[in-house]
N, CA, C and O of each residue as an XYZ file, in Angstrom:
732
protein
N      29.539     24.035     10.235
C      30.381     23.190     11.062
C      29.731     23.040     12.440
O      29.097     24.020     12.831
N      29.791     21.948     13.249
C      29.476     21.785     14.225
C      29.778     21.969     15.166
O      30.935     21.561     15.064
N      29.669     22.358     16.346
C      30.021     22.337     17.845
C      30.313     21.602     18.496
O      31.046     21.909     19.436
N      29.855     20.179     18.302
C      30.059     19.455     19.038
C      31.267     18.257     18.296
O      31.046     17.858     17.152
N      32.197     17.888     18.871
C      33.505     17.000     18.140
C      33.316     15.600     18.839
O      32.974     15.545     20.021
N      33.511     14.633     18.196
C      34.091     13.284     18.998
C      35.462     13.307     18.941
O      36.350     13.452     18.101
N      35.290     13.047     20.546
C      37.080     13.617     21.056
C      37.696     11.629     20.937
O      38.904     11.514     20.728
N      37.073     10.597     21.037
C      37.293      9.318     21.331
C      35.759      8.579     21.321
O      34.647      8.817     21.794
N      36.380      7.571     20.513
C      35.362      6.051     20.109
C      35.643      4.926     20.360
O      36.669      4.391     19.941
N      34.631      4.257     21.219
C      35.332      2.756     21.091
C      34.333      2.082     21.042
O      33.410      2.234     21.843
N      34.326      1.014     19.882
C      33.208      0.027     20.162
C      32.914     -1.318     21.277
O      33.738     -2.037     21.842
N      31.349     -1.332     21.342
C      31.544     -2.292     22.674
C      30.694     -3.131     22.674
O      30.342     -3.690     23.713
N      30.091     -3.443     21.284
C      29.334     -4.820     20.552
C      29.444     -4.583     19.267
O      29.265     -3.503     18.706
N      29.751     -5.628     18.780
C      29.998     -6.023     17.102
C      28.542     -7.050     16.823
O      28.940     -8.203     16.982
N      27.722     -7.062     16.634
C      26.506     -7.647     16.213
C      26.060     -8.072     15.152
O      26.334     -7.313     14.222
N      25.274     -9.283     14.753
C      24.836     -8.995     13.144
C      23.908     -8.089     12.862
O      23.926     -7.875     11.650
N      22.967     -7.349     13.505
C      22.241     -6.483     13.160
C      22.657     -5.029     13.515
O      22.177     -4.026     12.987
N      23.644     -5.047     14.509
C      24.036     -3.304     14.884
C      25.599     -3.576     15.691
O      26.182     -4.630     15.942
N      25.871     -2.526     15.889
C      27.004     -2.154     16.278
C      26.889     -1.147     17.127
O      26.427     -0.091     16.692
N      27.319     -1.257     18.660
C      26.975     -0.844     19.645
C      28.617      0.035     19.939
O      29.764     -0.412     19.973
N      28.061      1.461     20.119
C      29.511      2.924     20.477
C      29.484      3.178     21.391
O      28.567      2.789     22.115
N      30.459      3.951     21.832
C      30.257      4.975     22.999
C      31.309      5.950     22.543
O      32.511      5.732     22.693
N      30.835      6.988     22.005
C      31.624      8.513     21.681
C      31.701      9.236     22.728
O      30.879      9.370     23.635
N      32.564      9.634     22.606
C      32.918     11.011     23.795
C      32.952     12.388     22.555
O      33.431     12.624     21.446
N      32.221     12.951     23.459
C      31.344     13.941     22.391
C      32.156     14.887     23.100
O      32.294     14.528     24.269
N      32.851     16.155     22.786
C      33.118     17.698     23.283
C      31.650     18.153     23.183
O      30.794     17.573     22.514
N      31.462     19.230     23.904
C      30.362     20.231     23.940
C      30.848     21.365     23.284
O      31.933     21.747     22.846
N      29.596     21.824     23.359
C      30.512     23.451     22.779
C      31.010     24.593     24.224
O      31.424     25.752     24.262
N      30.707     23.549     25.281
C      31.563     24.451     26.445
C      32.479     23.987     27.049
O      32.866     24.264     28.185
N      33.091     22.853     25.913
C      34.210     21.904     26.486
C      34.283     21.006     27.256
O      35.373     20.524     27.563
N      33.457     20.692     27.611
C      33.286     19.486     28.894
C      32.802     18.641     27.839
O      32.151     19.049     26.878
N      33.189     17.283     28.077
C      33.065     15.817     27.596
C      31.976     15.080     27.927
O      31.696     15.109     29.126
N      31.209     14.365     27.159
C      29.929     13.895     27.358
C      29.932     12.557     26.974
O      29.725     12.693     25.768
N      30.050     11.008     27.219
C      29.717     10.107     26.714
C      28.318      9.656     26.136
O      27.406      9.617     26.962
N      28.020      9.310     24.832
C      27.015      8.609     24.104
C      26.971      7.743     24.032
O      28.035      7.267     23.636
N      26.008      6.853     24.259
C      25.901      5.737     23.419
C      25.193      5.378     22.412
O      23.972      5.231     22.465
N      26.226      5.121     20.923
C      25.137      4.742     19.711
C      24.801      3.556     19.304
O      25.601      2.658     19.565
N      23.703      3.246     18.651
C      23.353      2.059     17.809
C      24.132      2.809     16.783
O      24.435      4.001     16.812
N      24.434      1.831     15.780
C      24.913      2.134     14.344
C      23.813      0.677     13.824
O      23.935     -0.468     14.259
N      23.164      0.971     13.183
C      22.520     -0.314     12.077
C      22.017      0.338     10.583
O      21.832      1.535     10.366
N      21.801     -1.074      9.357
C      21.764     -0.405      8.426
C      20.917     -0.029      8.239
O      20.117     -0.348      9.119
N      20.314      0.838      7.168
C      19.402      1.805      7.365
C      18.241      0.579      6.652
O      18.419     -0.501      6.088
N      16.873      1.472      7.052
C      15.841      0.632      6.105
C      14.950      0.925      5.109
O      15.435      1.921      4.573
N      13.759      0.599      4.447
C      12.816      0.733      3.939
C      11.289      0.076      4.412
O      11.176     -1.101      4.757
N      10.310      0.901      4.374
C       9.486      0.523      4.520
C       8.207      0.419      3.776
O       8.437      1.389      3.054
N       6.823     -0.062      3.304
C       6.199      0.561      1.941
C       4.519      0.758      2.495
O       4.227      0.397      3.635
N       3.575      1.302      1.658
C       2.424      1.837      2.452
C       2.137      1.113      0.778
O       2.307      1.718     -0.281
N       1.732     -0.119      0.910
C       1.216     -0.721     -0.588
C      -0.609     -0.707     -0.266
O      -1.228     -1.212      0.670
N      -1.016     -0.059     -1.240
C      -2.333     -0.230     -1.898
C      -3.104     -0.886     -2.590
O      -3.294     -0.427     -3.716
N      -3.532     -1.641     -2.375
C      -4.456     -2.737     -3.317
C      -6.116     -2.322     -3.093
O      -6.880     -2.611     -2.172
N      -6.326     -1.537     -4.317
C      -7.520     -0.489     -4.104
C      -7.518      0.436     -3.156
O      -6.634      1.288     -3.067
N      -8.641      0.329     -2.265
C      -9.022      1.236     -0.877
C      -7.932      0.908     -0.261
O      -7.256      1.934     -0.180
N      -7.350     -0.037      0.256
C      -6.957     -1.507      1.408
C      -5.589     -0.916      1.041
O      -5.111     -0.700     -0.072
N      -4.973     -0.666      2.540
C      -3.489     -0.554      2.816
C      -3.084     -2.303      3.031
O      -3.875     -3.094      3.544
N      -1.873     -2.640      2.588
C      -1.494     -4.136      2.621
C      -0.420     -4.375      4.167
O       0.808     -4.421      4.088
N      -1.093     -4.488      5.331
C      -0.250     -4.576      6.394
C      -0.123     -6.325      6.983
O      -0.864     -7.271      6.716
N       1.332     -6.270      8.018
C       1.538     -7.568      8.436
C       1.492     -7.731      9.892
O       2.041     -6.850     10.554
N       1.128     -8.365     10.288
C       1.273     -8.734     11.781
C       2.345     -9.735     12.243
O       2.249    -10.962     12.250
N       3.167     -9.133     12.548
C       4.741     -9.705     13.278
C       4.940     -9.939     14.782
O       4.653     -9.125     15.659
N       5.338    -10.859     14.918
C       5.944    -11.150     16.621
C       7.161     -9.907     16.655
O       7.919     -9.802     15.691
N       7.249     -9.219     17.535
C       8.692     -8.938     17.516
C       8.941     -8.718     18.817
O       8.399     -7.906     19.567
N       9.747     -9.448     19.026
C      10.794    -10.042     20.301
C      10.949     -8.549     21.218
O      10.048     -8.260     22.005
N      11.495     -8.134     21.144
C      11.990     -6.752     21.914
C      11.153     -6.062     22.953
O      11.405     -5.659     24.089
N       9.568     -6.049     21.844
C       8.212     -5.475     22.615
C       7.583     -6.993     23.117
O       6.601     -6.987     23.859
N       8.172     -8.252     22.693
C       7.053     -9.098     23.423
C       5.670     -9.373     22.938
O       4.838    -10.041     23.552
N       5.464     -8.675     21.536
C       3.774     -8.704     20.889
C       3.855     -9.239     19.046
O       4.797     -9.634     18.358
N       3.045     -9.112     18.880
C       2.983     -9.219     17.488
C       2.104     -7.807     17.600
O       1.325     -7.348     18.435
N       2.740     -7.272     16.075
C       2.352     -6.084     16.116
C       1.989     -5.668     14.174
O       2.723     -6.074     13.273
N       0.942     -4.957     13.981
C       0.599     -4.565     13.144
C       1.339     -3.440     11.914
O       0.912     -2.297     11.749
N       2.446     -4.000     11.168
C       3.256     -3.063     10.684
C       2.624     -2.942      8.693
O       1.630     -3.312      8.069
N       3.823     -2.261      8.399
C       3.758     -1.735      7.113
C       5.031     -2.778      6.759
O       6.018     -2.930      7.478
N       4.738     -3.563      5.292
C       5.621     -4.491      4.914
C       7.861     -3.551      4.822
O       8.351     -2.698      4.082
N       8.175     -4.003      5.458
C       9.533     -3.597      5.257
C      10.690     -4.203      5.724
O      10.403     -5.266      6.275
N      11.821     -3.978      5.731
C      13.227     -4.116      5.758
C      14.333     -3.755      5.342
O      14.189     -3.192      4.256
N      15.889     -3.816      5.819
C      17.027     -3.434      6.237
C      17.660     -3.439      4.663
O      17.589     -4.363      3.853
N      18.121     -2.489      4.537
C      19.031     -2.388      3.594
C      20.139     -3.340      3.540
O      21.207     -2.805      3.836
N      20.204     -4.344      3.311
C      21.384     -5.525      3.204
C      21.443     -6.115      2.499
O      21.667     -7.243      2.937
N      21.366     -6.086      1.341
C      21.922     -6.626     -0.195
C      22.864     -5.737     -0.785
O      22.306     -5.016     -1.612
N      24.038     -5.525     -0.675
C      25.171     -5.012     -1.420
C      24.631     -4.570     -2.660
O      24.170     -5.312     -3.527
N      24.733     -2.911     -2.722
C      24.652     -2.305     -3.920
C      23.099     -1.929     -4.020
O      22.875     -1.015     -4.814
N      22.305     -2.309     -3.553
C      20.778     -2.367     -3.925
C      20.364     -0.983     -3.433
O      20.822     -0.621     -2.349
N      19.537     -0.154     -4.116
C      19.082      0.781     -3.776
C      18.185      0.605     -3.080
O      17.704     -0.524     -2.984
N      17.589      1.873     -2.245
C      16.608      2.306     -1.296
C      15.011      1.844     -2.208
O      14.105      1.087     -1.861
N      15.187      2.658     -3.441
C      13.926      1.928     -4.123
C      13.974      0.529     -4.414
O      13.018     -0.120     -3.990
N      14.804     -0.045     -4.995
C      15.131     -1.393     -5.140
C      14.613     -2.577     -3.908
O      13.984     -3.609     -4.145
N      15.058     -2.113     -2.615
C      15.005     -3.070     -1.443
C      13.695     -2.671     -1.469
O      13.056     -3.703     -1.675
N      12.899     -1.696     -1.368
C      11.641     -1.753     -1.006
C      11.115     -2.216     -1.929
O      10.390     -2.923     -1.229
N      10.652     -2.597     -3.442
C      10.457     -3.677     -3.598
C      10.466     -5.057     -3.497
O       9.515     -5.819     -3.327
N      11.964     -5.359     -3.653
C      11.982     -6.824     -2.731
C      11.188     -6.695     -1.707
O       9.989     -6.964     -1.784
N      11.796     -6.243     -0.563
C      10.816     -6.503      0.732
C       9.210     -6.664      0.448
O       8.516     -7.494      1.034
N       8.790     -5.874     -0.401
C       7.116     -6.163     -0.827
C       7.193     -7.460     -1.393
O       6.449     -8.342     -0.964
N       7.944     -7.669     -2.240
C       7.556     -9.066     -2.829
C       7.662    -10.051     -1.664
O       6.604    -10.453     -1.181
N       8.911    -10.518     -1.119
C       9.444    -11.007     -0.426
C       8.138    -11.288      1.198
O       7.962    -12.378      1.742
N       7.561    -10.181      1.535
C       6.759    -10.088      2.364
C       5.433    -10.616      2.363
O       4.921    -11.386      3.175
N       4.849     -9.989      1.133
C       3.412    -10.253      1.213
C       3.190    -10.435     -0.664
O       2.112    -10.513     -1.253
N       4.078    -10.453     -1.055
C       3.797    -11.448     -2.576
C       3.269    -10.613     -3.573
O       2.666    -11.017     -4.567
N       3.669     -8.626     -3.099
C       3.517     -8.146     -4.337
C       4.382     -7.525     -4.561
O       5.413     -7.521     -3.888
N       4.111     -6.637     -5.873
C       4.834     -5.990     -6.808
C       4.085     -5.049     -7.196
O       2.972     -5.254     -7.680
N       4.831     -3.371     -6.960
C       4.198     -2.303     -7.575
C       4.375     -1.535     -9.111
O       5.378     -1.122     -9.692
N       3.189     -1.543     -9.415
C       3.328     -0.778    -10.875
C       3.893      0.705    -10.759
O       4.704      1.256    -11.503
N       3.312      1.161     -9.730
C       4.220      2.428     -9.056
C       4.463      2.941     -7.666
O       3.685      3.367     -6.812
N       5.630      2.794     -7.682
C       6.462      3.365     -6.423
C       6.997      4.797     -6.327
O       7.719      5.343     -7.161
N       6.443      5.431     -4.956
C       6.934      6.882     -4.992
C       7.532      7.145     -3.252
O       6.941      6.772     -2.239
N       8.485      7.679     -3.299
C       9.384      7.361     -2.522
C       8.385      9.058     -1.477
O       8.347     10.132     -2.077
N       7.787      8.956     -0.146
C       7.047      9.342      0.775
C       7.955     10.683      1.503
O       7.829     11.906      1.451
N       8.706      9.952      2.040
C      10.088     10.383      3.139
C      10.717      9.562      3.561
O      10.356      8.389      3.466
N      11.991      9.965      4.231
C      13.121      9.621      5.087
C      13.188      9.662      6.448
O      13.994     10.592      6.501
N      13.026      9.451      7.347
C      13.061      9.694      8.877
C      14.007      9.209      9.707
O      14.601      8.188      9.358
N      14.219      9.623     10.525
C      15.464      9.356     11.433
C      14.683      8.572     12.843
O      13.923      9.132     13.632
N      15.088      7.253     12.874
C      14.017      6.203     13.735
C      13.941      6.573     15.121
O      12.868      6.922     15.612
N      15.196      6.512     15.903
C      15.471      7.389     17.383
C      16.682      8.406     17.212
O      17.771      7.968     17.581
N      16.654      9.531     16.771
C      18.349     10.200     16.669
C      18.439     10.163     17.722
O      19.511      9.565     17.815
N      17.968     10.444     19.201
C      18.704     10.153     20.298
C      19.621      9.229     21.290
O      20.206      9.446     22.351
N      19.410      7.706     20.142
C      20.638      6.700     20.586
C      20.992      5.639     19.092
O      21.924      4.835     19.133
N      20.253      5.768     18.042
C      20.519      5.267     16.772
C      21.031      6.188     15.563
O      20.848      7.405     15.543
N      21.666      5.500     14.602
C      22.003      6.136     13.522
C      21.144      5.948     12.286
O      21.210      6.530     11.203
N      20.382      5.069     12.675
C      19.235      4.207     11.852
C      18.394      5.251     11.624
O      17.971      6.051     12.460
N      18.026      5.185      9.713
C      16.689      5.962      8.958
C      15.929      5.339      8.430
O      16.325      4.308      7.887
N      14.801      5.627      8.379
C      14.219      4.383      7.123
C      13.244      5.915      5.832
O      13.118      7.139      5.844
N      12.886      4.927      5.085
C      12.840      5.946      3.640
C      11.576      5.229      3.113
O      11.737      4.380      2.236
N      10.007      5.564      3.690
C       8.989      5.288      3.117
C       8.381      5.168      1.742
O       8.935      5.848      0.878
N       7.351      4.437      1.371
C       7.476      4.687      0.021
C       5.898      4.019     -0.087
O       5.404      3.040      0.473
N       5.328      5.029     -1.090
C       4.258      4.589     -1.429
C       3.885      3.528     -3.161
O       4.052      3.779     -4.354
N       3.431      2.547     -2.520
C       3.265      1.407     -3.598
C       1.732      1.703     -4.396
O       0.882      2.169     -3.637
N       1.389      1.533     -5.517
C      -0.448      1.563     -5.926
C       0.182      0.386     -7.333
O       1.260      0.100     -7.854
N      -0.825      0.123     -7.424
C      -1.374     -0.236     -8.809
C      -0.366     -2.268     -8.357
O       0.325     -3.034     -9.027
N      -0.762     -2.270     -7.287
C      -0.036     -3.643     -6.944
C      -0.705     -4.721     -7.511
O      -1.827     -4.532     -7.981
N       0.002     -6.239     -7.553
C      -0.268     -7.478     -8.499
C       0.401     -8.115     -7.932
O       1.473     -7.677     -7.515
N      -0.071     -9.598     -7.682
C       0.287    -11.004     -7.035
C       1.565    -11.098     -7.647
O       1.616    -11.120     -8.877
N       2.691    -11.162     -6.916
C       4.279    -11.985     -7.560
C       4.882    -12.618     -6.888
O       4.802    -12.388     -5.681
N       5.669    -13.591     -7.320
C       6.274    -14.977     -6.709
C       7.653    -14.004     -6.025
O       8.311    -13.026     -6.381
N       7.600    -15.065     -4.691
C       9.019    -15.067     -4.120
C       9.743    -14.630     -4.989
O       9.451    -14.940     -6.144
N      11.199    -13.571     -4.705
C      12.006    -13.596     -5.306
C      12.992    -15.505     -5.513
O      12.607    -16.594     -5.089
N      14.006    -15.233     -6.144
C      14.706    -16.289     -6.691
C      15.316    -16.874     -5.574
O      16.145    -16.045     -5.199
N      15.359    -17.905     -4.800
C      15.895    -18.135     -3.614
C      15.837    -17.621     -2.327
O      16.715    -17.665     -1.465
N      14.437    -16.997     -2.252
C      14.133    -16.704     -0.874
C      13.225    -17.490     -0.137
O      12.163    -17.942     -0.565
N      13.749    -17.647      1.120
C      12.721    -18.253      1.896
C      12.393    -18.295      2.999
O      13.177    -18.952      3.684
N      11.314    -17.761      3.688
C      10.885    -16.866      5.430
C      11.161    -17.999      5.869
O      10.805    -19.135      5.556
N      12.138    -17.393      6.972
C      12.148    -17.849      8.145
C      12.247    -17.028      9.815
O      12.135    -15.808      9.940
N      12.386    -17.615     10.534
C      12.132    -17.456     11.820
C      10.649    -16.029     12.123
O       9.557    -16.487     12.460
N      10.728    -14.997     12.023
C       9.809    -14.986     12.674
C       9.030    -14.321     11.271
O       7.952    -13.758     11.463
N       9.492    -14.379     10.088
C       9.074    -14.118      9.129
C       7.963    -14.833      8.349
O       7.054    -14.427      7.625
N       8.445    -16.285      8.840
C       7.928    -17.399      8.746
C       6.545    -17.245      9.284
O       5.676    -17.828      8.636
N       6.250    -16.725     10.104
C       4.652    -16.575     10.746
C       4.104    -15.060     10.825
O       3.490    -14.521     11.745
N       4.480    -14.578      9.678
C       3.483    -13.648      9.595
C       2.236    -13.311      9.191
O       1.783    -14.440      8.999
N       1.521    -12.705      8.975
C       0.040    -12.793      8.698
C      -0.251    -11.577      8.029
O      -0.021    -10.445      8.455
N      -0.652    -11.816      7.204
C      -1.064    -10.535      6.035
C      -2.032     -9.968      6.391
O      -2.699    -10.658      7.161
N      -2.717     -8.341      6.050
C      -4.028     -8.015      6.767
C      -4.053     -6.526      5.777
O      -3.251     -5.624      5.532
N      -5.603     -6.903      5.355
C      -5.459     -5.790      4.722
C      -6.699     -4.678      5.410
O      -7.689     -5.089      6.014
N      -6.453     -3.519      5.216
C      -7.744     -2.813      5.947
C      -7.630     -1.355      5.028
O      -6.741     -0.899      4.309
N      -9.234     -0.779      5.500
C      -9.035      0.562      3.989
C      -7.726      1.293      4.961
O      -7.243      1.311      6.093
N      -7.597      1.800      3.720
C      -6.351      2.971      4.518
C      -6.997      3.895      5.159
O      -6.416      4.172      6.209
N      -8.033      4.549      4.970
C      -8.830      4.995      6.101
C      -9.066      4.511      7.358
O      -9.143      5.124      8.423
N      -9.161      3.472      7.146
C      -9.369      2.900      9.095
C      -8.327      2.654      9.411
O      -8.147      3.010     10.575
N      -7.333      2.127      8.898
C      -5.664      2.317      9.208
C      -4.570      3.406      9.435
O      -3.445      3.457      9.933
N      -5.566      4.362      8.745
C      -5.117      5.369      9.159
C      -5.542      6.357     10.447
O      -5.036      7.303     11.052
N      -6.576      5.699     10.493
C      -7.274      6.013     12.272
C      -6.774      5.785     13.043
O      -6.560      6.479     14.037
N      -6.334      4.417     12.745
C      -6.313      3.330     14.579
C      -4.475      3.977     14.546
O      -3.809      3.779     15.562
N      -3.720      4.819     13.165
C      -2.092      4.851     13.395
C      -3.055      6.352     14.515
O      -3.126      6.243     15.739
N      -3.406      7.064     14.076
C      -4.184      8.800     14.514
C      -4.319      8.462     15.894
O      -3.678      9.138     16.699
N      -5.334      7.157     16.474
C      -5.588      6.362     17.884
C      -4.818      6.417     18.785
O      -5.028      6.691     19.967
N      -3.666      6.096     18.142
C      -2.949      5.370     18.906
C      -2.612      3.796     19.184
O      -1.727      3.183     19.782
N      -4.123      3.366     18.217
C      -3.775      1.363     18.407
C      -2.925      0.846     17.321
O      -2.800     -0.376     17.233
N      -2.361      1.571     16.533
C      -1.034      1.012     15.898
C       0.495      1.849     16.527
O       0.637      3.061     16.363
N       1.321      1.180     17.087
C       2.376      1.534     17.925
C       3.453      1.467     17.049
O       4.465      2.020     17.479
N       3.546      0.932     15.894
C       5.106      0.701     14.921
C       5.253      1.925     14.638
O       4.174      2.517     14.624
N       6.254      2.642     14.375
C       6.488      4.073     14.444
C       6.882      4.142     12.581
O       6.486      5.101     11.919
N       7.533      3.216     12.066
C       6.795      3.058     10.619
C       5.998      3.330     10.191
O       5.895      4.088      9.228
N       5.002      2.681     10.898
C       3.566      2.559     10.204
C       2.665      3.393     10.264
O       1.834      3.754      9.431
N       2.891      3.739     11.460
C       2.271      4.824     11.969
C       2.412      6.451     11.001
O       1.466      7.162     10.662
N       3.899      6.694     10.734
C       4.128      7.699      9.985
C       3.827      7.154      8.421
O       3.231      7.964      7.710
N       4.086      6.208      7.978
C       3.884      6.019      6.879
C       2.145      6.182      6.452
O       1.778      6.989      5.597
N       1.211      5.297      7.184
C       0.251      5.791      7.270
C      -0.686      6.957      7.086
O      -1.650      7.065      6.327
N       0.020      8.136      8.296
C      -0.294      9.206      8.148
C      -0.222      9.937      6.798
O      -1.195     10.381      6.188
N       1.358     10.015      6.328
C       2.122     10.404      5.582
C       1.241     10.145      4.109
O       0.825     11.165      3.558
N       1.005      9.081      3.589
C       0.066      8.452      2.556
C      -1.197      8.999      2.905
O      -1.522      9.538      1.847
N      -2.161      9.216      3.751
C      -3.410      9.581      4.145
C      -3.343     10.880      3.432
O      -3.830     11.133      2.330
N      -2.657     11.690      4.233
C      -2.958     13.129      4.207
C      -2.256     13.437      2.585
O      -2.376     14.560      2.095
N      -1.630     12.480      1.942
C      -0.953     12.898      0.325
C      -1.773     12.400     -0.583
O      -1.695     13.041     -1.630
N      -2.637     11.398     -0.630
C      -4.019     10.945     -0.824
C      -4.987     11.902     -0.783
O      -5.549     12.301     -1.803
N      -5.378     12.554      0.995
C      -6.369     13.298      0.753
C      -6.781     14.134     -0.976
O      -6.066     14.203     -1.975
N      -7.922     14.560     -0.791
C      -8.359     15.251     -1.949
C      -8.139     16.579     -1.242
O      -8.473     16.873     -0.094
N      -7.483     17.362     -2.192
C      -7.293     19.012     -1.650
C      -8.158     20.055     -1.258
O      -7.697     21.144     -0.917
């Protein structure tokens, strides 16, 4: 059991992508602490292999102001769909494949210090060209992404560097490298 209680909640953005709190947390020395949480849905992300070559995308994303070098993924938001499930779509959906095998990496907790948000890595191999799912179609900034493939070795450097900043990718990267390595 925990120490710490939410004594009072109130929300103070309703969003389509998150939902913005502020809990009043007890301590465990009784004094009251306000938080503020993100609540959003959780995600998936995938470390797909096509031979040597990790399959990465280069995205604008608004927030940082850059386009940035990630690992194909997205938000759990199809009703009912599992964690393995969405991370396929999202591969297809992204960069137009499909894995012969998927093995689920880890789970991580994105910021626990102001989100509720996890995402649940997953390693793709034995990938093959596949069509859009059935009625999908990129848009806005999806619409201009750019596929890029590089060995997972040097991708797994520049995450080690420091010149890949997505905190995805970066762990996913690693995470696949060192489970890859030869023992």
């Amino acid at each position: 059991m925990s120490d710490y209680a939410v004594a009072a909640s109130r929300v103070t953005h309703e969003g389509v992508l998150v939902t913005v709190r502020i809990d009043e947390v007890r301590m465990p020395d009784g004094e009251v602490a306000e938080r503020e949480v993100v609540a959003s849905a959780d995600a998936v992300a995938v470390v797909a292999l096509d031979g040597d070559d990790v399959v990465l995308l280069r995205q604008y994303r608004h927030p940082v102001g850059e386009r940035l070098l990630e690992l194909p993924a997205g938000k759990l938001d199809v009703d009912g769909e599992s964690r393995e499930d969405a991370a396929r779509r999202e591969l297809c959906e992204e960069v137009g494949l499909e894995a012969g095998e998927l093995v689920e990496l880890t789970t991580f907790h994105n910021s626990a210090g102001w989100t509720d948000e996890s995402t649940t890595l997953y390693l793709a191999r034995a990938v093959r060209p596949a069509p859009a799912p059935a009625g999908f179609t990129a848009t806005a900034e999806e619409a201009d992404m750019e596929v890029v493939r590089l060995p997972l070795a040097e991708a797994a450097a520049m995450a080690a560097e420091g010149r890949l900043r997505d905190a995805k990718t970066v762990v996913g990267l690693l995470i696949a490298r060192h489970r890859l390595a030869p023992s």
